[in-house]
C-alpha positions as CSV (number, residue, x, y, z in Angstrom):
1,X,13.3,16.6,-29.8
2,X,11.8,15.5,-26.3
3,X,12.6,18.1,-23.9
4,X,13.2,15.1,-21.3
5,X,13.9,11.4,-21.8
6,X,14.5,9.2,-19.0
7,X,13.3,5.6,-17.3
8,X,10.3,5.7,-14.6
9,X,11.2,2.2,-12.7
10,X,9.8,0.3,-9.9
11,X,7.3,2.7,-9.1
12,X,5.4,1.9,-6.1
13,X,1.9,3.3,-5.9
14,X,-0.2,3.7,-2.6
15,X,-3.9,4.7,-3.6
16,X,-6.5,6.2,-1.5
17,X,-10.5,7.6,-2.8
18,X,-10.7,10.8,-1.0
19,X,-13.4,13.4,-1.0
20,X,-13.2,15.4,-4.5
21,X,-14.4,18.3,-2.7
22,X,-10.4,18.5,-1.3
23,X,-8.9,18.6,-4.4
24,X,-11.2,21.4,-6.7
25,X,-9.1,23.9,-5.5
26,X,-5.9,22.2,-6.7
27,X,-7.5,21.4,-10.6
28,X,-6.1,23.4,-13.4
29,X,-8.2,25.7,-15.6
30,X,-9.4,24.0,-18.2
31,X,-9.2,20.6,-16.8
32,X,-11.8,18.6,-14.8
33,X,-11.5,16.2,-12.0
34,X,-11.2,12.3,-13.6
35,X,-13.0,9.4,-12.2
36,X,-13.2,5.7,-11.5
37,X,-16.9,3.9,-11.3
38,X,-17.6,7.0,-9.6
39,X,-14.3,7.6,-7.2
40,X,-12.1,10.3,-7.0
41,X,-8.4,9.1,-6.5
42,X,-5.1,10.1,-4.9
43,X,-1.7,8.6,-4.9
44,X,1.3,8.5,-3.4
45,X,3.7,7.4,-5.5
46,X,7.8,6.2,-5.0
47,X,9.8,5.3,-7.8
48,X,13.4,5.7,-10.1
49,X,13.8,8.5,-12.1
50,X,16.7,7.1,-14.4
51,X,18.6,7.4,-17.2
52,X,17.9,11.2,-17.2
53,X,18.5,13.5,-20.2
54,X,17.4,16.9,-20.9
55,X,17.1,17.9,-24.5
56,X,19.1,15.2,-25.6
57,X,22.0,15.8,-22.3
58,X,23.1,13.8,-19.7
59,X,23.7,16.1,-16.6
60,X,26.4,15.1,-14.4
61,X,25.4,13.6,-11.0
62,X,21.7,14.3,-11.9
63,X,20.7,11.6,-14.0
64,X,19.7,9.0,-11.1
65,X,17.8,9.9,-7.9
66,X,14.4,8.8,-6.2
67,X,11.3,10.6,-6.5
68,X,7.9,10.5,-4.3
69,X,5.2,12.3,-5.4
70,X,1.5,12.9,-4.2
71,X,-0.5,13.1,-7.4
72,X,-4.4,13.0,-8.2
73,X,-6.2,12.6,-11.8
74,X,-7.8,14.9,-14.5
75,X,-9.0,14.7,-17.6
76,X,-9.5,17.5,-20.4
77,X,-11.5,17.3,-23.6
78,X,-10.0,19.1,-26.9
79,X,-10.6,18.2,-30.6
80,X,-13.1,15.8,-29.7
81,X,-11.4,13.3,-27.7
82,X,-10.3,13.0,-23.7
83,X,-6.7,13.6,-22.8
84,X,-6.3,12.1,-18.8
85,X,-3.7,13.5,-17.3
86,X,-2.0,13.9,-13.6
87,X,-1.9,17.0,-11.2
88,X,0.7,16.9,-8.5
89,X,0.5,18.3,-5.1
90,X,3.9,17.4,-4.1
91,X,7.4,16.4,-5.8
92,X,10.2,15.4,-3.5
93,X,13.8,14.9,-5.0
94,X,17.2,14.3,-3.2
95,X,18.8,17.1,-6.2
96,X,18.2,20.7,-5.7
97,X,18.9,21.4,-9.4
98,X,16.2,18.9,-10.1
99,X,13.6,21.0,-7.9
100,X,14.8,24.3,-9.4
101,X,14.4,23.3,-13.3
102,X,11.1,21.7,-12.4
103,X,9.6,24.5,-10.3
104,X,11.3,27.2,-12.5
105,X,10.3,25.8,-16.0
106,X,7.1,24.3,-15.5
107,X,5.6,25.8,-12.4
108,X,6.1,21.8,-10.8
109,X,5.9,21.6,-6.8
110,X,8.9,20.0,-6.0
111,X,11.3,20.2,-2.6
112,X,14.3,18.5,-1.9
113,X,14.7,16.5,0.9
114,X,17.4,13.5,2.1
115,X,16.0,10.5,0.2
116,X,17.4,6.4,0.0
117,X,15.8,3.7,-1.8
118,X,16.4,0.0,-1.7
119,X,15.9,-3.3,-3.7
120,X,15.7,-6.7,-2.5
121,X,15.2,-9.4,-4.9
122,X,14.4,-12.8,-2.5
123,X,13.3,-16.0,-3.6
124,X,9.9,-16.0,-4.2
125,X,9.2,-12.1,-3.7
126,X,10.4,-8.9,-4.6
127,X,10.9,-5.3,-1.7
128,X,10.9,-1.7,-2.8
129,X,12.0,0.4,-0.4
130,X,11.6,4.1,-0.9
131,X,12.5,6.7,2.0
132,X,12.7,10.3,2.9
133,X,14.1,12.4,5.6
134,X,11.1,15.2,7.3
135,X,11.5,16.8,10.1
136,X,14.4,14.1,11.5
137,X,12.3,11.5,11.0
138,X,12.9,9.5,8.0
139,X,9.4,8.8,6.1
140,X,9.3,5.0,4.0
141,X,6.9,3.3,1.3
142,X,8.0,-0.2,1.6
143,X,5.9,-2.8,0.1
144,X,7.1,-7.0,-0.9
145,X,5.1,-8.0,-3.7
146,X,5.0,-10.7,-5.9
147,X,8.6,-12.2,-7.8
148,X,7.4,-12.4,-11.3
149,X,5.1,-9.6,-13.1
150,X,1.5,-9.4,-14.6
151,X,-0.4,-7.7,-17.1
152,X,-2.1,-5.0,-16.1
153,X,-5.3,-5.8,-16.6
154,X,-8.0,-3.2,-19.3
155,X,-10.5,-1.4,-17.3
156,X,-8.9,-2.1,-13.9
157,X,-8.2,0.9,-11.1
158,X,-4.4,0.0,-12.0
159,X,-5.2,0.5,-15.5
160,X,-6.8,4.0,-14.4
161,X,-3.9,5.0,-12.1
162,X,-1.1,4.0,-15.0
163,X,-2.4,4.9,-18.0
164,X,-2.4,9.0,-17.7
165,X,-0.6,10.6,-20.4
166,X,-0.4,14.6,-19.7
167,X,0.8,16.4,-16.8
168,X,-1.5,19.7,-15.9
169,X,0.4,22.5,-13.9
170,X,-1.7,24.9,-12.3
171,X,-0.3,28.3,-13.1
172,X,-3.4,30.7,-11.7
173,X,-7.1,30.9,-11.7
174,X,-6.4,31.4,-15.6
175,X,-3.6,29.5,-16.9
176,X,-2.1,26.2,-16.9
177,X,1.1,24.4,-18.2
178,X,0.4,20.9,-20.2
179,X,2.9,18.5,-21.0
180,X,2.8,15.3,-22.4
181,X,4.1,11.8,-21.2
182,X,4.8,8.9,-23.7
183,X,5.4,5.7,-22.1
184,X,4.6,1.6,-23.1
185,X,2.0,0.0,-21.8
186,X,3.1,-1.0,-18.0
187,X,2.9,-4.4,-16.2
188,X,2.7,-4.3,-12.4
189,X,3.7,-6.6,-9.2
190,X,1.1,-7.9,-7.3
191,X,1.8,-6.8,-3.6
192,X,2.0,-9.1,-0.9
193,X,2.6,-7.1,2.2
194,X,2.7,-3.1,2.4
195,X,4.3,-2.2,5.9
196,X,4.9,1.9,4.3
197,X,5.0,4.4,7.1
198,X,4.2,8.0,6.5
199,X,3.5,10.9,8.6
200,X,1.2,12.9,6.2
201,X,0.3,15.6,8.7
202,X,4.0,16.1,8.7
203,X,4.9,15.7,4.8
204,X,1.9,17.3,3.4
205,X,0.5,19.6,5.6
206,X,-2.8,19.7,7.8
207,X,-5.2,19.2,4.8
208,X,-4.3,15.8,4.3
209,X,-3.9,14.9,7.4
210,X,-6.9,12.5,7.5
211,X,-5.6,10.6,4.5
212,X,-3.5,8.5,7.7
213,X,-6.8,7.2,8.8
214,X,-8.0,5.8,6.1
215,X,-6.6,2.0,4.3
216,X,-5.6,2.4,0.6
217,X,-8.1,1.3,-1.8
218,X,-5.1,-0.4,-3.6
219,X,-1.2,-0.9,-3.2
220,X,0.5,-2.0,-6.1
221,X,4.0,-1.7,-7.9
222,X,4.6,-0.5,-11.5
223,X,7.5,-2.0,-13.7
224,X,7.9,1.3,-15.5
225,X,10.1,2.0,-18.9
226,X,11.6,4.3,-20.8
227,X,9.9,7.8,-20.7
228,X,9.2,10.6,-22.3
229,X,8.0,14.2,-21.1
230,X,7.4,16.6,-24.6
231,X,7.9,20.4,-23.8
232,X,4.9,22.3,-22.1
233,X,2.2,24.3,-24.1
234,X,0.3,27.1,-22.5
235,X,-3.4,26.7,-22.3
């Protein structure tokens, strides 16, 4: 049995190439830092987790909430193929139980914070509208995109950003969690306009400070699906 199934939906995804030199220090043993024609990417990501059931349970008042994440991408090579997977620096939930399983079982890095979302459907475009509360000062990825979606296209940087299947959890210097995601293939919104507004000095912290100078490499929005998350294996 899964240990988690659920629906990622609507998941809006903010992409920046950063300096890989940043991120070494986050990468879990045994793992190595995964690249596009030669970039090294981070996203931040807002999105529905939906639908949720742990082995096999729906938990009451848990099984709905936002997520936003800040996530980059690695790859590790075992039994002769390369499994690409996702490290994240940062989790945020509006459920403290959700942060305490996470952190507790599989050494995640969530917090929980005040969070909304919402979703406008207009004539001829779509708005996802993801928010969170730092400080006083409510955080938002808001982005309109396109009504009706596309396929994401093979060998694209979409196709690179969606299509990691493992989760790598940093335990120490010696030790890290895997887990593995099954999901469909996704198709994404095109976005129109991205008017998000994030103070990620404030969120995140100093060291990524500089990430609110730079323009994303790519904004685009990812139908999502049902989910699964397979329980962790030490490595």
């Amino acid at each position: 049995m899964s240990f988690l199934k659920a629906e990622w939906n609507n998941l809006a995804m903010i992409n920046y190439v950063v300096d890989p030199a940043i991120l070494q220090k986050y990468v879990p043993k045994g793992t190595e830092l995964d690249f596009w024609n030669g970039k090294c990417y981070v996203s931040f990501i807002g999105f529905l987790f939906e639908k949720v059931r742990v082995l096999g349970i729906k938990i009451p008042f848990h099984s709905d909430f936002e997520e936003v994440n800040l996530r980059f991408y690695v790859r590790r090579f075992e039994n002769g193929v390369w499994k690409r997977g996702a490290v994240f620096i940062s989790e945020i939930v509006p459920k403290h139980a959700i942060s305490f399983v996470a952190n507790t079982f599989y050494n995640e890095h969530y917090s929980t914070l005040p969070m909304k979302h919402a979703l406008k459907i207009n004539e001829n475009s779509r708005e996802f509208i993801y928010q969170w509360k730092v400080n006083n000062n409510w955080n938002t990825i808001q982005v309109e995109t396109e009504k009706n979606p596309i396929e994401i296209e093979i060998g694209s940087e979409a196709e690179f950003i969606t299509e990691h299947y493992f989760g790598y959890t940093k335990i120490n210097e010696n030790q890290t969690f895997e887990y593995q995601v099954t999901h469909p293939r996704w198709q994404q919104y095109q976005v129109i306009k991205n008017t998000s507004v994030i103070d990620i000095e404030g969120v995140y912290g100093k060291e990524f400070a500089f990430i609110q100078d730079l323009e994303p490499t790519s904004v685009f929005v990812a139908v999502g699906s049902a989910i699964t998350i397979e329980d962790k294996r030490k490595i």
